[in-house]
C-alpha positions in Angstrom: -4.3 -25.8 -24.3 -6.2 -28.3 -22.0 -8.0 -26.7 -18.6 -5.7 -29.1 -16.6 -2.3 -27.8 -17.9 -3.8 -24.1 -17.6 -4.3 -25.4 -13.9 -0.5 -26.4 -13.4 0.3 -22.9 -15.2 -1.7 -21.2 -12.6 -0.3 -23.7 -9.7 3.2 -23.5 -10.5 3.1 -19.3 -10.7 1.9 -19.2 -7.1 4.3 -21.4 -5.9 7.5 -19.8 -7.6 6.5 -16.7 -6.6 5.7 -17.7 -2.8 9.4 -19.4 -3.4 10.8 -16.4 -4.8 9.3 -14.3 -2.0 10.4 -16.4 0.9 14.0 -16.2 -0.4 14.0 -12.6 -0.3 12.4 -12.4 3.3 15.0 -15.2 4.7 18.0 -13.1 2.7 17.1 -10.0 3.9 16.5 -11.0 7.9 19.7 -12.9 7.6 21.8 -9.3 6.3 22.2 -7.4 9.8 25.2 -5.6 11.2 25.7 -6.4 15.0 27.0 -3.3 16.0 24.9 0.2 15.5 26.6 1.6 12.2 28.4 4.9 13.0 25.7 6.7 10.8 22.8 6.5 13.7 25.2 6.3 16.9 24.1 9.7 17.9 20.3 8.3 18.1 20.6 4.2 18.7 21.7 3.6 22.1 22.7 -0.6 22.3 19.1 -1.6 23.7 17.5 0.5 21.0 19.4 -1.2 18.3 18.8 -4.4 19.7 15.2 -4.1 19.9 14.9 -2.6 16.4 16.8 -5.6 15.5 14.6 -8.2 16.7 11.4 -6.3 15.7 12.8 -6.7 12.1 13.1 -10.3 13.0 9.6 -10.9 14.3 7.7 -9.1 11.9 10.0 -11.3 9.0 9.0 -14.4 10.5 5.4 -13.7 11.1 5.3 -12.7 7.2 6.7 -15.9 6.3 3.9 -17.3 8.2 1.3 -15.0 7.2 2.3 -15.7 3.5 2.3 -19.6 3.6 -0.8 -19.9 4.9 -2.5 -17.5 2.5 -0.6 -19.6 -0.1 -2.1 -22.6 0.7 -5.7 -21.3 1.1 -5.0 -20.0 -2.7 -3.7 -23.8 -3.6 -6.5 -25.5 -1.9 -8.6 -23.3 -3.8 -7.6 -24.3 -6.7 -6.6 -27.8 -5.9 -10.5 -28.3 -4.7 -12.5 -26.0 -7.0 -13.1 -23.8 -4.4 -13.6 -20.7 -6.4 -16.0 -23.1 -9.1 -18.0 -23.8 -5.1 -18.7 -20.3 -4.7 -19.7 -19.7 -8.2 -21.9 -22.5 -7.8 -23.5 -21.2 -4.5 -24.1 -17.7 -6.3 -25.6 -18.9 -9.6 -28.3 -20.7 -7.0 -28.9 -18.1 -5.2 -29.8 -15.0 -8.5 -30.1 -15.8 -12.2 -28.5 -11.8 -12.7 -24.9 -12.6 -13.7 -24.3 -9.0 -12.0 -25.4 -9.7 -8.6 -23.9 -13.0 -9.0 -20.4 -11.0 -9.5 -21.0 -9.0 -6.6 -21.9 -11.7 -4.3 -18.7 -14.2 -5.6 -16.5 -11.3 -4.9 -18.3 -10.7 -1.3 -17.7 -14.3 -0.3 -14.1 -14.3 -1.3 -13.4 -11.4 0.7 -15.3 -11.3 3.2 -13.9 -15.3 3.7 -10.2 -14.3 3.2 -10.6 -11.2 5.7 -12.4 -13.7 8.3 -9.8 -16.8 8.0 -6.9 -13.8 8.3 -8.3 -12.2 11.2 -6.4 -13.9 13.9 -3.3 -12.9 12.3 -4.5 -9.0 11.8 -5.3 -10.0 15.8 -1.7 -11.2 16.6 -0.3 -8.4 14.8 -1.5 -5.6 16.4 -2.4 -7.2 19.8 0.7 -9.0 20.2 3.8 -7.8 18.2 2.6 -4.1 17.9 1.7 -4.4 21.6 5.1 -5.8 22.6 7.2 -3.5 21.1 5.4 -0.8 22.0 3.2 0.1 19.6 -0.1 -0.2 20.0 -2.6 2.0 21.0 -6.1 0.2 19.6 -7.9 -1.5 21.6 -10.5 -4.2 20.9 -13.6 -2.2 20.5 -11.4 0.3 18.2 -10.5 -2.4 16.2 -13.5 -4.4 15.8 -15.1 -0.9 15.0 -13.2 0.0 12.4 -13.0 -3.5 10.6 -16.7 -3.2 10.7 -16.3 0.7 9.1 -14.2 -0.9 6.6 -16.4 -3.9 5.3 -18.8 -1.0 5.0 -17.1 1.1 2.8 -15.6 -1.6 0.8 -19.5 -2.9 0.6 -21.0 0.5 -0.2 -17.4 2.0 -2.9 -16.2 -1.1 -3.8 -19.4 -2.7 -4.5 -20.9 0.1 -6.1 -17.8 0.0 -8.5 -18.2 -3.6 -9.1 -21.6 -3.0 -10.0 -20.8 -0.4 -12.6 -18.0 -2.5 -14.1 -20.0 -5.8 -14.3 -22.8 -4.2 -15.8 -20.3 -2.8 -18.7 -19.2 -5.9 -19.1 -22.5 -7.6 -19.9 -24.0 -4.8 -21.6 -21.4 -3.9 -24.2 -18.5 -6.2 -25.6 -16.0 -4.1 -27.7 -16.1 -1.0 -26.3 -16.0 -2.8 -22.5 -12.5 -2.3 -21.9 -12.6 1.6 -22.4 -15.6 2.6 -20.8 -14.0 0.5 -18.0 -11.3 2.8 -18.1 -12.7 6.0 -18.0 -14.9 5.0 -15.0 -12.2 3.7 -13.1 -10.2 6.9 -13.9 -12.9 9.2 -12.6 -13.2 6.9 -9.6 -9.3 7.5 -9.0 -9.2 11.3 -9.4 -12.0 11.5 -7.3 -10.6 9.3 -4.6 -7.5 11.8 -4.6 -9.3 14.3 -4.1 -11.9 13.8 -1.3 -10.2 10.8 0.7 -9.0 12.4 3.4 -12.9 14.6 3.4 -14.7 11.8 3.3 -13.2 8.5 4.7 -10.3 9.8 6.9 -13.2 11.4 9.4 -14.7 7.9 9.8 -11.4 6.4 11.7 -9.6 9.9 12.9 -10.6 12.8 14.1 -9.1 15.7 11.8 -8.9 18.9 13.4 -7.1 22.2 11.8 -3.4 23.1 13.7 -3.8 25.5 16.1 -2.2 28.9 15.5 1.5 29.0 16.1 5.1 28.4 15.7 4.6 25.6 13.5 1.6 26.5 12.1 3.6 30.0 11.1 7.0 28.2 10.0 5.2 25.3 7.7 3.4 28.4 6.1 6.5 31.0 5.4 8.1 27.1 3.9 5.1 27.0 2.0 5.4 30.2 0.5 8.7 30.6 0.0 8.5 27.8 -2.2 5.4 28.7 -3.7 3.6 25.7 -2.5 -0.2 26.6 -2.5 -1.4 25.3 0.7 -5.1 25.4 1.5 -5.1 24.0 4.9 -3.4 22.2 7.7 -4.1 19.4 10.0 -3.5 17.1 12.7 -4.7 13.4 12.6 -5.1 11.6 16.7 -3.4 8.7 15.0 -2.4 8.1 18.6 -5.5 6.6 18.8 -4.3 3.4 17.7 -0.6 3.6 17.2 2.9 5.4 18.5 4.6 5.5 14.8 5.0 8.9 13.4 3.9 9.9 9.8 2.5 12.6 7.8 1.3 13.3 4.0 -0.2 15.5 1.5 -3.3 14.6 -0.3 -5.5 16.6 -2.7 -4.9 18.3 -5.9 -5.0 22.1 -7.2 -6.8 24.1 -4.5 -7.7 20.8 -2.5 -4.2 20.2 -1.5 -3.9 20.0 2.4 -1.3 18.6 5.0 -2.0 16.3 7.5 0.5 16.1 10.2 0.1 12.7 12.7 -0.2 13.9 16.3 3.0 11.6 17.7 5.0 13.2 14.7 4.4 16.5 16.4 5.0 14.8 19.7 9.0 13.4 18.7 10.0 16.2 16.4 11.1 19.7 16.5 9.1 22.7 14.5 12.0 23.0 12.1 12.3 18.6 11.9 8.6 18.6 10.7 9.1 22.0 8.3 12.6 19.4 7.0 9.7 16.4 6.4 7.1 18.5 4.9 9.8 20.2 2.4 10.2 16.5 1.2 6.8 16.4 0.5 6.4 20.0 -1.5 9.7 18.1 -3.4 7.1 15.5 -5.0 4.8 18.0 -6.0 7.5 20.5 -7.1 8.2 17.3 -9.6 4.7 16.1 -10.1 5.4 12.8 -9.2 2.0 11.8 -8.1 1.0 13.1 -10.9 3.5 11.1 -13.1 2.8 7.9 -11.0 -1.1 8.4 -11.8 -0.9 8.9 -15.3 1.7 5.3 -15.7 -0.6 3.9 -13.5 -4.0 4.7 -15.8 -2.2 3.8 -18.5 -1.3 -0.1 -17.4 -4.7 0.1 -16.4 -5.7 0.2 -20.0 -3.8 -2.2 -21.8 -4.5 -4.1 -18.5 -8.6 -3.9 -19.3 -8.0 -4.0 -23.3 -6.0 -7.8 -22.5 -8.7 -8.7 -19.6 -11.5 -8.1 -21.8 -9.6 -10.4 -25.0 -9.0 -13.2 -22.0 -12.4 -13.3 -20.4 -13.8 -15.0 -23.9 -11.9 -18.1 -22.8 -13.8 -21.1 -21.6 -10.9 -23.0 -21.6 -9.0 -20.7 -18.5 -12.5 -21.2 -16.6 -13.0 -25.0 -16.7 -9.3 -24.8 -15.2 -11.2 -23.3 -12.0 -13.6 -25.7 -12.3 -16.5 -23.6 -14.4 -18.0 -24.9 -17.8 -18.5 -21.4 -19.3 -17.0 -18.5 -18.8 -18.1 -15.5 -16.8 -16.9 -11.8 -15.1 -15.9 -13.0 -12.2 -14.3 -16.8 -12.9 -12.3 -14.7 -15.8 -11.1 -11.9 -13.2 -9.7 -14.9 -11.2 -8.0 -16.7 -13.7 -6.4 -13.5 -14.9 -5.3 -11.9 -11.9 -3.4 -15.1 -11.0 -2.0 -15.6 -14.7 -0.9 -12.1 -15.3 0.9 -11.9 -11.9 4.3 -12.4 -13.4 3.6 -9.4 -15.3 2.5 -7.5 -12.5 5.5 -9.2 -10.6 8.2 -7.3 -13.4 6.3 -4.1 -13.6 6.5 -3.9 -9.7 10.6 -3.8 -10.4 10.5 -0.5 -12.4 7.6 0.7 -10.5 9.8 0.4 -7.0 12.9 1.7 -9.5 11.3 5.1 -10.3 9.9 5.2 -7.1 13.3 5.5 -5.3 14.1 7.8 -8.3 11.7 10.2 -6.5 12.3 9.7 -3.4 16.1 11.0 -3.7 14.4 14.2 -6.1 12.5 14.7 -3.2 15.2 14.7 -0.6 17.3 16.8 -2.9 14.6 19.5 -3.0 14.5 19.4 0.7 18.3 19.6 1.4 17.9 22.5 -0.9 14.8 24.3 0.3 15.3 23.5 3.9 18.2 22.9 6.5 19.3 19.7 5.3 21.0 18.5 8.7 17.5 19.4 10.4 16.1 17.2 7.3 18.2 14.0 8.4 18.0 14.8 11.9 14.0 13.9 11.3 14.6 10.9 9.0 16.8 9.5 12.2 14.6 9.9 14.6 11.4 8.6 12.1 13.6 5.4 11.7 14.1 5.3 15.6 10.6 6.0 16.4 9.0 3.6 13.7 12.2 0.8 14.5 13.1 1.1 10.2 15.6 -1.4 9.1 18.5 0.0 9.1 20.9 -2.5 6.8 18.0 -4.2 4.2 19.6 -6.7 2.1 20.6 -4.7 -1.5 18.4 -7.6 -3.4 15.6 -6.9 -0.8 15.5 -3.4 -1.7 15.6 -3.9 -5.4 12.2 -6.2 -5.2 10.9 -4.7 -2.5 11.3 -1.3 -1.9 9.9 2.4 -2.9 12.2 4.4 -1.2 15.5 3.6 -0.7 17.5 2.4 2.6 18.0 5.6 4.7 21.4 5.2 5.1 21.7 6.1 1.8 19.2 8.8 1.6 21.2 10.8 3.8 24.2 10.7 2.4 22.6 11.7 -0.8 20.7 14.5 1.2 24.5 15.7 2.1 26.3 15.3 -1.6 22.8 17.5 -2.8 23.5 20.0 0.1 27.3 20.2 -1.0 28.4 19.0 2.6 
């Protein structure tokens, strides 16, 4: 196949899927009910509806926006060579295909997050900000994208490093000693996140003795739920939406509660949120979702490593002979479509759990105090109330919450 048609394979994904995607956005802003279905009466008021209403519009229409610009950056780039530019600029600057790697993939991001940043701006400074979001202010902001370059220099490049040197150093066995780091580097990740790069953004701090404290630990232990610690995140810091999660494995397991989810909810509401929660672990779905997700990893780095031999799939970008990094982008855009399907049964499973995990809660806890909490989260956090069913099927993990409480009330028996 000649590099030109590989370049109108590569062209023509991108702009299918960037159709494909702005179909589902304009389908799914255009499905709304007018009135406040009878479901969430007791907690939308007619201005509350309204608002969560046109939140869902501006935040659809700034994606469209967001999206076609990235788009066309990722055209121009390809129209133009761009990515064969930076390859160029990098092979001047070291003769060590590794570093050359490193600094390709520094450009590209480190370019992509700069030419973004006024919409990351806009976003938080003037849509979060107008619907009454926002808590960050500049200097919060500006801190932590400079905390995040830092890590993803430091981790990611460290990564990078370690992979690139497989790559050079073996050839057959590249694929599975790719694996197994980036395995390692997962589990790890699971199990010291919120020790070691939480702290850099939020302050953790344990919950203070109390009713809360006491009723998430008798949940904990009625349901045999072995809990090593909780905490409280100041996620107020930068934001009014309410969350909360588990992380950790084994005796690393720990719950941390946001500060404005304590702040909007009851004792027993938060016990109903956390019992959802213990119903993921109770049916080992992170587990589950970690071991699919190290196994299309694999074949993922077995099919990378047979790709990466092409020249052909380079001088599409623009580069004579192949190397690590040219081959990276030529697959990652290629292989979308693949990524595109597996995202369909990934989202399908996903929802799976999320209704075993609200049927464990309606079982293990009061399941009216359960849907009393997933109200007021959707209030609180302005949730789409009526996605469009084709929206959700693309798009979503969990499923609408209209129809996660009525399956929390068939599991209940109400």
């Amino acid at each position: 196949m000649a590099p030109i048609t590989v370049k109108w394979i590569m062209l023509g994904i991108i702009i299918l899927a960037y159709i494909f995607d702005t179909y589902l956005v304009i389908l799914n802003l255009k499905h709304h009910s007018p009135q406040v279905p009878d479901e969430f009466k007791d907690v939308y008021d007619a201005d509350t509806y309204a608002k969560n209403q046109q939140y869902k519009k501006v935040n659809a229409t700034f994606a469209l926006i967001k999206t076609s610009y990235t788009t066309l950056l990722i055209i121009l780039m390809l129209i133009f060579n761009g990515f064969a530019i930076v390859n160029n600029w990098v092979v001047a600057i070291t003769p060590s295909p590794i570093w050359q790697s490193l600094l390709f993939f520094g450009i590209i991001m480190f370019g992509l997050d700069l030419l973004t940043l006024p919409f990351q701006l806009y976003d938080t400074f003037v849509i979060e900000e107008k619907f009454g979001f926002n808590k960050t202010t500049i200097k919060t902001f500006f801190s932590d994208k400079l905390k995040q370059w830092l890590i993803i220099a430091l981790i990611g490049g460290a990564l990078l490093y370690i992979i690139t040197l497989i790559y050079y150093k073996t050839e057959t066995y590249f694929w599975l000693m790719t694996w197994a780091v980036i395995v390692v580097f997962q589990i790890f990740i699971s199990l010291f996140y919120t020790d070691l790069i939480v702290p850099l953004f939020n302050k953790l701090t344990p919950l203070e003795e109390g009713s809360l404290r006491e009723k998430i630990q008798q949940y904990a232990q009625k349901t045999g739920y072995d809990l090593s610690d909780i905490y409280k995140i100041d996620s107020s810091r930068r934001s009014t939406k309410l969350n909360a999660y588990f992380t950790g494995w084994g005796k690393k397991k720990k719950i941390v509660l946001y500060d404005t989810l304590m702040e909007k909810l009851t004792d027993d509401e938060i016990v109903g949120v956390l019992a959802h929660e213990v119903g993921h672990y109770k049916h080992k779905h992170v587990l589950k979702t970690m071991l699919v997700s190290i196994v299309v990893t694999g074949i993922y780095l077995y099919l990378f490593q047979i790709f990466s031999t092409s020249d052909t799939v380079a001088q599409a970008l623009g580069v004579a002979k192949t190397n690590f990094h040219i081959a990276l982008i030529a697959f990652g855009i290629l292989f979308s479509p693949i990524d595109f399907i597996l995202s369909i049964f990934t989202n399908i499973a996903s929802r799976k759990h999320e209704y075993q995990a609200d049927e464990y809660a309606a079982q293990t806890a009061d399941s009216e105090t359960f849907i009393s909490a997933l109200k007021k989260l959707s209030v609180e956090n302005l949730s789409n109330l009526t996605p469009h069913p084709l929206f959700v099927f693309f798009e979503y993990s969990h499923p609408p919450l209209l129809e996660r409480i009525e399956h929390v009330r068939q599991a209940a028996g109400h």
